[in-house]
C-alpha positions, 0 to 999 in steps of 0.5 A: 678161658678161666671157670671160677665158682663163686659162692651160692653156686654161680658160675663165672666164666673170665677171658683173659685179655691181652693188653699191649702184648701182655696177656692179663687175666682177672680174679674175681673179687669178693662181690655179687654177681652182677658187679663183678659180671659189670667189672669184667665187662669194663675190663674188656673194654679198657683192654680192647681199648689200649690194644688199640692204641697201642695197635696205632702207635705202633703203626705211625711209629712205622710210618714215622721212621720208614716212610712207608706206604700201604701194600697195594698195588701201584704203592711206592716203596719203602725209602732207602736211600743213602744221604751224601756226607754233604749236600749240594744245593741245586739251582732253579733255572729261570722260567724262560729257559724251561722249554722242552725241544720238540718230541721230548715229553712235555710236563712240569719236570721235563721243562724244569730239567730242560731249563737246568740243562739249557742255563747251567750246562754247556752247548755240548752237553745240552746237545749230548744230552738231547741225542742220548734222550732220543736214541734212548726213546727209540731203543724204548720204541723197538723193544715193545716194552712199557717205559717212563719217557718222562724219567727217561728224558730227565736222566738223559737231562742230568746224567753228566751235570756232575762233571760240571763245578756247580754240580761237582762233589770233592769226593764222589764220581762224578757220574754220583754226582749227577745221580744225588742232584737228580733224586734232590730235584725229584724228592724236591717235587715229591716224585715217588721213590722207586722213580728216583731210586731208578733215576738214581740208579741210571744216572750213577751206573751210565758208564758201568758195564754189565749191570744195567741189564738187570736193573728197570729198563729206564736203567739199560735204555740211558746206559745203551744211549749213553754208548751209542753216543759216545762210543757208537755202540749201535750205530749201524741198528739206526737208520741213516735218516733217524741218525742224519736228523736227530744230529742235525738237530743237535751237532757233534761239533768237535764232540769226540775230543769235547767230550774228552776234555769235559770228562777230564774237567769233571775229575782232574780235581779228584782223580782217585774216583777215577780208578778202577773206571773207563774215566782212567783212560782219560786221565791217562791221556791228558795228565802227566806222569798219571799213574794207573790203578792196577787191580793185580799189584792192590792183590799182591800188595796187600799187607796180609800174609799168605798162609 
């Protein structure tokens, strides 16, 4: 605060004002009292006005280039994802393929997703999908811990869409494939983000080990589904009934050598995303003349010298 002493004895005391981050402090004129004490005052109110303004430009700038929600609790988060270099556009099924099977969730997303699974995959991996939901959800059940079926279902739905060709990139994993068509068909229907981040993630993880533990629960719960179904990780933790019923329901017809073959088609076009994976193994088997990555010959190679 600045005291300035004016002629005939008066006092006039000025704040300083800070104005668009700016801190401006005013001199008074040569003029009475009372209009210059009126001046300061229409000063202030301009600057708090300003500050204002600049206060709310400031914040839709955020909101603009962020995409970012308030802090409360239950607020999504800020958006973060990385777009594909290309996109590819992702069907609509028909209505009368968007039915969900009994004991599935049943809601707008899940019927849709059903329907995208039931009109563009295959039997096999309609099937596949299915007992990779149930085990899932039943993993959920024991572990006493809360868990969004709904996504749950809807990554189980999605997670090997791209080894299909509607649904295959030229470049990426196949399992990325699956993971950038379900957060195009989750932001489509305006699904909070950290739903699809953890989507997202689940689906592009489902064939990498060690990570899913440390992510959401949704996350672990379609990896460890993932495994049981195709390699019988688990097996003997379900009852017999549950394991006679859910594949009643949907049979392995042929599954171990299908599967096999729907993996292949998935990156025989694109084996180099295959290296360095559990898919290397299948390209191994069916191509010929296939070389293997090796992690300790890329080491050994590299063009550095040792010092």
């Amino acid at each position: 605060m600045t005291t300035l002493r004016m002629e005939k004895g008066y006092k006039i005391r000025l704040h300083d004002v800070l104005i668009c981050g700016i801190r401006v402090v005013a001199f008074p004129p040569a003029s009475p009292y009372l209009q210059f004490r009126n001046a300061v005052q229409e000063f202030h109110r301009i600057g708090r006005e300003l500050k204002m303004a600049n206060e709310t430009s400031k914040s839709s700038l955020i909101d603009e280039t962020c995409n970012t929600c308030n802090n409360e609790v239950g607020s999504d988060a800020p958006v973060t994802f990385r777009r594909p270099k290309v996109s590819i556009h992702l069907p609509s099924s028909q209505v009368q393929y968007q039915k969900v099977q009994a004991r599935v969730p049943d809601s707008k997303l899940t019927r849709e997703a059903t329907g995208l699974l039931r009109e563009f995959s295959t039997p096999l991996l309609f099937n596949h999908s299915h007992r990779v939901f149930f085990w899932a959800d039943e993993m959920g059940r024991r572990s006493g811990q809360s868990y969004d079926s709904e996504l749950l279902f809807i990554c189980a739905a999605f997670h090997d869409l791209g080894l299909l060709k509607r649904f295959s990139s030229e470049a990426d994993r196949f399992e990325v494939d699956g993971a950038n068509a379900v957060r195009q068909f989750l932001e489509h229907h305006n699904v909070p983000s950290t739903r699809i981040q953890t989507a997202w993630d689940a689906i592009a993880l489902h064939t990498t080990p060690g990570i899913a533990p440390y992510k959401p629960l949704e996350v672990e719960l379609l990896y460890n589904g993932v495994g049981l179904d195709v390699l019988g990780i688990g097996y003997h933790d379900f009852p017999q009934d549950l394991r006679t019923r859910i594949v009643a329901q949907y049979p392995r017809t042929d599954f171990k050598q299908g599967i096999a073959k729907a993996f292949l088609g998935g990156f025989e076009h694109k084996t180099q995303t295959a290296e360095a994976t559990c898919n290397e193994d299948i390209c191994s088997h069916f191509l010929r003349n296939y070389k293997r990555s090796n992690f300790y010959d890329q080491i050994q190679n590299s063009p550095f010298e040792n010092s």
